[in-house]
N, C-alpha and C positions, 0 to 999 in steps of 0.2 A: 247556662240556665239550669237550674234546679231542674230532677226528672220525677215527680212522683209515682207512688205504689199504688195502683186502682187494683181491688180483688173483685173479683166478675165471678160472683157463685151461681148457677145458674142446673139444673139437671141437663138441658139440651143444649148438648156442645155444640151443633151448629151453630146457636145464640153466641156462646162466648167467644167462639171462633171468628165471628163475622165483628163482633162486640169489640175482639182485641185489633183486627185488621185498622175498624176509625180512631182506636182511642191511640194506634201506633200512630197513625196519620201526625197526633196531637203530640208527640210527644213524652207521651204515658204509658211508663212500665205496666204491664199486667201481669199480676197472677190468679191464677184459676182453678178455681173449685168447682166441686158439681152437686154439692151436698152441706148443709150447714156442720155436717162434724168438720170437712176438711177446709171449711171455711176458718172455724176455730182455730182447729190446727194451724193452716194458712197466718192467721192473725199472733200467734205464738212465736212464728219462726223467721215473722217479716216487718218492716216499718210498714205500716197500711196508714196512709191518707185518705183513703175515701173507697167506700164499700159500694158496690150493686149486687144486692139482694134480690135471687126470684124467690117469690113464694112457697108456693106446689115444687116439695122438691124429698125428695126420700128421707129416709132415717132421722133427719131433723130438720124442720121446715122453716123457712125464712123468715115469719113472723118468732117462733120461739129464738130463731139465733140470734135476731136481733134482742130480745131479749136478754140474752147472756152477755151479748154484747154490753151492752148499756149498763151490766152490773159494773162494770170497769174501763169501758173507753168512753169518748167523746164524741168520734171521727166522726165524719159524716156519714151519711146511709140512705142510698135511694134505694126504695124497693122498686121491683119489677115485677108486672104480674100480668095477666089475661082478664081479670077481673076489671069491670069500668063500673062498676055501682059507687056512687060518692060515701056508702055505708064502707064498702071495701077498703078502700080509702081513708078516711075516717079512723078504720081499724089499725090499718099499716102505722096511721103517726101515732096514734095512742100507745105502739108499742115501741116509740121511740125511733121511729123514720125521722128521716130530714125534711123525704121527699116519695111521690110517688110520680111513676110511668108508666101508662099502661102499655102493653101489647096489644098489636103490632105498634113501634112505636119511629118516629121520624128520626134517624141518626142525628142530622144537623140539630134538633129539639133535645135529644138527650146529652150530646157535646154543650148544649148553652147550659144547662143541668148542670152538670159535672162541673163545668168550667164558674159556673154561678156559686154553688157552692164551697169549691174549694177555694175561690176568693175572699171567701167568707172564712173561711177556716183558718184561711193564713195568714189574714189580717189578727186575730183574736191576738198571736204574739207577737203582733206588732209594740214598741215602747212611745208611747205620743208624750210621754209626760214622767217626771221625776220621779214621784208618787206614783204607785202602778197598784193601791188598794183603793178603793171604794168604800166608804162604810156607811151607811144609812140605818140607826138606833144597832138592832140585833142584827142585822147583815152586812154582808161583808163578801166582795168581789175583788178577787186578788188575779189581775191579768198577768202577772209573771207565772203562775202556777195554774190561770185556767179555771180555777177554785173557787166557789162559791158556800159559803158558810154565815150559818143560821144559829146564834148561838155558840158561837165556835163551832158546832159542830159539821164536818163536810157534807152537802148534798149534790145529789149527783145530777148531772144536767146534759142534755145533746149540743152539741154545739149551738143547734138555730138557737134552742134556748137561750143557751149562754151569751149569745149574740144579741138578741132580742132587752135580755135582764141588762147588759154591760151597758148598751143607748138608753135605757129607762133610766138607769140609775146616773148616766153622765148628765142626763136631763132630766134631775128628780126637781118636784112642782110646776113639770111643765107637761101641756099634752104632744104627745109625741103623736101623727098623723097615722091613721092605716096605710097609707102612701107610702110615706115613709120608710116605716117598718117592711113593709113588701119591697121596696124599692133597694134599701140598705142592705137588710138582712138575705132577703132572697136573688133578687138579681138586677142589673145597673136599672134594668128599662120596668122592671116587673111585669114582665110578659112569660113566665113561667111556672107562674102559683096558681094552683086550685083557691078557688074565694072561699073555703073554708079552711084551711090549711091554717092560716092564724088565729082566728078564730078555736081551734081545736088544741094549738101551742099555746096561746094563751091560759087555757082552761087547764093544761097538764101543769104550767109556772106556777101557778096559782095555787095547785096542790100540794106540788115539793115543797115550795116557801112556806107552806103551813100557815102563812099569815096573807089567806086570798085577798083581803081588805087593803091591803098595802096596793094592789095594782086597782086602779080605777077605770071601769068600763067610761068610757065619753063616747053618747049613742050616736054611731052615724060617722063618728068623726074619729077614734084613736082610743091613746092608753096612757095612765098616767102614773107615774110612781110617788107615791107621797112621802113626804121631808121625815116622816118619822113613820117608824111602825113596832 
């Protein structure tokens, strides 16, 4: 069985310490930072499949790393914080989270987490089909490469995202459920997302693509991709 690379940046080692004992349980190689520079670093020197991110952390803070992040990777990124305000929250995916946990947080809840997302992650190069591009008028989803382009030109996405646009576009003229999308994208049962959490991805898709209009709010009920944009 394949072993993946979880980076657990966190300032309080007892966190990562306790953090690597369950994720060994699982399986899951850890490496460990305590600061977003050595998390970088970290991310330089290593295959990283999937990030936890604390916030409040020295020298460079988990929100900005994730930020540097997202100038060039995709991986996933739960952040980890102390902070439960759903603004907070809010904040974390606007800057390119997957996912948020607050502290003190249930092990078993953040193993479904982890384990939710990188299902997600590693389906994305999965091959279902001969054809592995997409192309709806100006856009264009190339799952061999992960690659999303707008005019030809590459736009950069998180995975949820990416995950999110791939089902819209496989079901464009169709409304695709909020059920769904939570259930698919996020986890089998969809018992691990904040009820803003899509809502808030949505709004960030919308922006990249430059062409908001192409997704369709359906109130109440889902999201739609239309046959042309």
């Amino acid at each position: 069985m394949e072993q993946f690379n979880i980076l657990v940046c966190d300032d309080d080692r007892s966190i990562v310490e306790a953090i690597e004992i369950y994720l060994k349980q699982e399986n899951y190689h850890v490496i460990k930072a305590y600061n977003g520079l050595e998390a970088l670093e970290a991310l330089e020197e290593n295959e990283i499949h999937l990030i936890l991110m604390d916030v409040m952390m020295p020298l460079l803070d988990g929100l900005n790393t994730t930020v540097k992040i997202r100038e060039s990777m995709n991986i996933p990124i739960i952040i980890l914080s102390a902070k439960t305000e759903d603004t907070d929250k809010i904040l974390g995916l606007n800057f390119g989270a997957d996912d948020y946990i607050s502290k003190p947080f249930n092990p078993l809840e953040l193993l479904a987490r982890i384990k939710s997302q990188m299902r997600r992650y590693t389906m994305l190069g999965s091959i279902a089909e001969k054809s592995n591009v997409i192309r709806i008028g100006e856009l264009e989803l190339d799952k061999d490469a992960k690659e999303v382009r707008v005019g030809g030109e590459p736009i950069k996405l998180t995975a949820t995202e990416y995950g999110i646009l791939q089902l819209l576009m496989e079901n464009k003229g169709k409304t695709v459920t909020r059920e769904r999308l939570l259930t698919q994208i996020w986890d089998n049962h969809g018992n691990y997302v904040n009820n803003n959490t899509l809502t808030v991805t949505m709004k960030r898709l919308r922006e990249k693509l430059h062409h908001p209009s192409c997704l369709k709010t359906i109130r109440s009920f889902g999201y739609r991709m239309e046959d042309e944009i």
